[in-house]
VOGU-3710 file (C-alpha; in Angstrom, 3 decimals, decimal comma):
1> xxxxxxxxxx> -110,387/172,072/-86,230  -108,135/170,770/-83,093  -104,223/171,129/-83,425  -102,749/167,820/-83,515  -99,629/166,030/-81,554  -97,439/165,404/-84,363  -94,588/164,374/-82,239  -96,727/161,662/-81,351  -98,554/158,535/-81,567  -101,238/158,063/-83,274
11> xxxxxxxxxx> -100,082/161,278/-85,599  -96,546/160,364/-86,147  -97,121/156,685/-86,495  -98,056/157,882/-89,854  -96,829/161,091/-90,504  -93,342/162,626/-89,399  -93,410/166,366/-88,251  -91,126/167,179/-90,783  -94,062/166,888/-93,895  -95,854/169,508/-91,865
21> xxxxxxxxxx> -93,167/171,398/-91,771  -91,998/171,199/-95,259  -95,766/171,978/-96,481  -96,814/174,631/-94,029  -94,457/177,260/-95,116  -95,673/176,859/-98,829  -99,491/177,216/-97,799  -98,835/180,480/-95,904  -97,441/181,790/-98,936  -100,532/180,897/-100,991
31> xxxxxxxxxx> -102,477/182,735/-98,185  -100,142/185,605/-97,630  -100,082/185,577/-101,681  -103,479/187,263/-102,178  -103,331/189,339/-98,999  -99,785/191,283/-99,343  -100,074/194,082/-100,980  -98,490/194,794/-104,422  -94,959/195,730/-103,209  -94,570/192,837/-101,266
41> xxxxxxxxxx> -93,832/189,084/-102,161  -93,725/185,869/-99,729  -91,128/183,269/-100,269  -90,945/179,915/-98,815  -87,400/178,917/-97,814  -85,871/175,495/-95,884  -82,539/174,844/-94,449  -81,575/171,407/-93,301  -78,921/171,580/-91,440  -77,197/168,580/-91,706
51> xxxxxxxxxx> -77,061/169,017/-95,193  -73,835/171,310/-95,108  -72,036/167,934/-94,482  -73,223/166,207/-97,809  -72,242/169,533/-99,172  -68,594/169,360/-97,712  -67,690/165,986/-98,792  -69,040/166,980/-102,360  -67,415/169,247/-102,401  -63,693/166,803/-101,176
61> xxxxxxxxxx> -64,791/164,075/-103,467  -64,503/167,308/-106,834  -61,158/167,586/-105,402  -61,789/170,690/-103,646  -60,543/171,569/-100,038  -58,827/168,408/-98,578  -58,062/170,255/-94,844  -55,047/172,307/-96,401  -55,350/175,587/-97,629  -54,743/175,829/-101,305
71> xxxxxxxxxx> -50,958/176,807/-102,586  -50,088/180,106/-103,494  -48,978/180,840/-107,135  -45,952/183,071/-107,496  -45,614/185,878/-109,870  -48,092/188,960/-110,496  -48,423/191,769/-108,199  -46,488/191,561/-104,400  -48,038/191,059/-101,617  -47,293/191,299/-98,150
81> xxxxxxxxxx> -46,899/187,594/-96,386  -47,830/187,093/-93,000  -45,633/185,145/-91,186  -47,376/182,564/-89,600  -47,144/182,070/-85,658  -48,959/179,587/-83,440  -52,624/180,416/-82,747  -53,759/181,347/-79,231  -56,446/178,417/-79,861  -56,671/175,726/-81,851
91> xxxxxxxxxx> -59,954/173,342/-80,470  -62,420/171,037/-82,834  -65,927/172,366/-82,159  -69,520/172,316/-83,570  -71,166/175,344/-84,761  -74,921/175,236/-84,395  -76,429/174,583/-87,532  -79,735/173,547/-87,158  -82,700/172,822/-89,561  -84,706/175,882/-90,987
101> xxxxxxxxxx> -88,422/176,347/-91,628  -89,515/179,772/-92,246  -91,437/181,924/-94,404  -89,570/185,433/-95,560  -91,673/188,543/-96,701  -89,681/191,125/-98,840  -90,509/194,590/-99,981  -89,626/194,510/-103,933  -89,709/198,608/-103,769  -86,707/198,760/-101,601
111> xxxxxxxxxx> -84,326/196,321/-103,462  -86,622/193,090/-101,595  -86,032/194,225/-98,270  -86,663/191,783/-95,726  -89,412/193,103/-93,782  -91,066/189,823/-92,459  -89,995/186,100/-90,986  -92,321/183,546/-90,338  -90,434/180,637/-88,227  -91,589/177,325/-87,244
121> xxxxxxxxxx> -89,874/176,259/-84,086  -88,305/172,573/-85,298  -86,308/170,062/-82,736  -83,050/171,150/-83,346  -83,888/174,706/-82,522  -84,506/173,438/-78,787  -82,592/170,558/-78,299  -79,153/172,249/-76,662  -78,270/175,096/-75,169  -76,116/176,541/-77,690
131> xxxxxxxxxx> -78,828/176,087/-80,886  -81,327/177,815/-79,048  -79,222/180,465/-77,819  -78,478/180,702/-82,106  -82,027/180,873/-82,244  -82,772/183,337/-79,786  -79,765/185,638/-81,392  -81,322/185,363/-84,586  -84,661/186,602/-84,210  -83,190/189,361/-81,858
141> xxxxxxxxxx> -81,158/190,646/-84,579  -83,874/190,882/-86,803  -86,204/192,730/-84,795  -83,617/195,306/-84,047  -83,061/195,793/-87,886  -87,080/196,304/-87,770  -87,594/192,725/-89,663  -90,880/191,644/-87,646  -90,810/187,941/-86,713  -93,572/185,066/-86,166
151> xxxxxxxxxx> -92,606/182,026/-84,314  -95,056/178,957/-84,168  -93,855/176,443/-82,335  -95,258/172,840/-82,419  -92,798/170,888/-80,966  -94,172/168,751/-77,695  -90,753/166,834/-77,114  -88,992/169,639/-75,752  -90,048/171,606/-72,981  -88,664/174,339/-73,808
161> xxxxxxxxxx> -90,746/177,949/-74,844  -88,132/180,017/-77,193  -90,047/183,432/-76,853  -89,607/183,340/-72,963  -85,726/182,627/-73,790  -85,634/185,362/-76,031  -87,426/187,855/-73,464  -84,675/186,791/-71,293  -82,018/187,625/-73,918  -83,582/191,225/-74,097
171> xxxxxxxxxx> -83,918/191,383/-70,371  -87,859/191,836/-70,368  -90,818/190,069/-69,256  -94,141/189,232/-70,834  -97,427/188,421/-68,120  -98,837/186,161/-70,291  -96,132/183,795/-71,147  -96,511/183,194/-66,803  -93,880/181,138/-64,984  -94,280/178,227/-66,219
181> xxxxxxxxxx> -94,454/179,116/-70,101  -95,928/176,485/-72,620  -93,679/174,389/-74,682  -96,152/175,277/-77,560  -97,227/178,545/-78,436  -97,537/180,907/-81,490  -96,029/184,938/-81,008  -95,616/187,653/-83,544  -92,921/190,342/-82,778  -91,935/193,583/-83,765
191> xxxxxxxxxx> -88,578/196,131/-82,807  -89,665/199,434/-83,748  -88,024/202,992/-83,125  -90,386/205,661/-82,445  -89,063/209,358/-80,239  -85,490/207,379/-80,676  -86,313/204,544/-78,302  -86,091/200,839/-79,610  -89,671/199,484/-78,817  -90,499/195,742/-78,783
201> xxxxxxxxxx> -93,995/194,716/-79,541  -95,557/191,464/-78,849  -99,047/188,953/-79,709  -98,649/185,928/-77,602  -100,479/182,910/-77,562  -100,033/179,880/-75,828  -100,958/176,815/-78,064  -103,109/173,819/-76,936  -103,207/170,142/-78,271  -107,205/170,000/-79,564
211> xxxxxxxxxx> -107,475/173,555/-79,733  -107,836/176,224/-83,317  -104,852/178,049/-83,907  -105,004/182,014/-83,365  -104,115/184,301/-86,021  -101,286/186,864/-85,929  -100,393/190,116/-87,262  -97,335/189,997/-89,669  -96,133/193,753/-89,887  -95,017/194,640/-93,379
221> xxxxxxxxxx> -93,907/198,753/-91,864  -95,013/200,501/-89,040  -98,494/201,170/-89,648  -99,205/198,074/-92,573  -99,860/194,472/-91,636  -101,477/191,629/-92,927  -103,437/188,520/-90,875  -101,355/185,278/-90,828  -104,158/182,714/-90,692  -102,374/180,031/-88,833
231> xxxxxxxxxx> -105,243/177,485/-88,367  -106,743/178,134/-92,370  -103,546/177,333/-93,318  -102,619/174,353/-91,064  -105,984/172,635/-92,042  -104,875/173,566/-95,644  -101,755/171,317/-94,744  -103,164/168,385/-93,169  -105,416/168,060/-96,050  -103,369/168,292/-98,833
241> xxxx> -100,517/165,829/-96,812  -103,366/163,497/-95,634  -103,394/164,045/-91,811  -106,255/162,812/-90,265
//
């Protein structure tokens, strides 16, 4: 079945991307569910964002911070005070914190060990400079803790391609992204270590409006991974949410 627009008309006249979003990650843990073997366990998780500020004024209305730091009581044990001096900065200033679609895979045997992240590529991942950089940092840190990382990325109002960024980050090049790399595409990664010399693995593929989706490997250790049936579970999606 074709991969839709939905960033567009006539999909998102009807359906916003975010359903798909919300849904997917929950269908590839019913699929990943009966493939991962019995140490492992899939785990949908969602992070909006600009819900830390309904969170923060909560949190004001309770009577909770109110932008002073709270007093100190006297008595008990001493402590050493710092005397306060000026700061060398003192600026107001946005810290990316963007919404979050992803699917995490842990390994129950070693205290559920993240071993896996599945990442769907929303808006506000490519939008500005600074929240894709947070993106890019992100998925470099987990591969170089040997977390392997999917990113699907559906999003056809920004031209931007994340997985050429983060080649850039790690200052290498893939042939197949090319030189003008697709603003949609689907790529599993891996960081491995073997004879002491960090490796970085890669299954890119560019992503076409009309078009199946590919499957990818998700690695669960070094030599264990499972098939992450991207277009089974995106027509599992569409059904269930009603997308024509």
């Amino acid at each position: 079945m074709p991969l839709r627009d939905h960033f567009h008309s006539p999909v998102n006249d009807h359906h916003t991307w975010d359903e798909l979003h919300g849904q997917w990650p929950a269908m590839m843990v019913l699929q990943l569910a009966r493939d991962l073997p019995a140490n492992y366990l899939a785990a949908p998780r969602i992070h909006l964002g600009r819900a830390v500020e309904i969170d923060v004024a909560a949190f004001d209305h309770q009577g909770g911070h109110n932008g002073d730091w709270p007093a100190v009581e006297s008595g008990g044990t001493a402590t050493a005070i710092w005397t306060t001096t000026e700061p060398t900065l003192r600026v107001e200033t946005d810290l990316p914190d963007v919404d979050e679609y992803e699917v995490r895979v842990y390994d129950v045997a070693r205290d559920r060990r993240l071993v896996a992240a599945v990442e769907l590529v929303s808006p506000s991942n490519k939008d500005r400079p600074e929240t894709r950089r947070a993106f890019v940092a992100k998925c470099a840190a987990r591969l170089q803790q040997q977390v392997s990382v999917a990113v699907v990325d559906l999003v056809t109002t920004r031209d931007f391609n994340l997985y050429a960024e983060l080649l850039s980050f790690l200052g290498r090049t893939d042939s197949s992204v090319g030189n003008s790399p697709t603003p949609t595409y689907a790529v599993a990664c891996r960081g491995t270590i073997p004879r002491q010399r960090w490796l970085l693995e890669a299954w890119h593929r560019p992503l076409k409006i009309g078009q199946p989706l590919p499957a990818l490997p998700l690695w669960l250790a070094h030599g264990l991974a499972v098939e992450l049936d991207l277009e089974t579970t995106y027509e599992d999606t569409c059904r269930v949410l009603r997308i024509p």
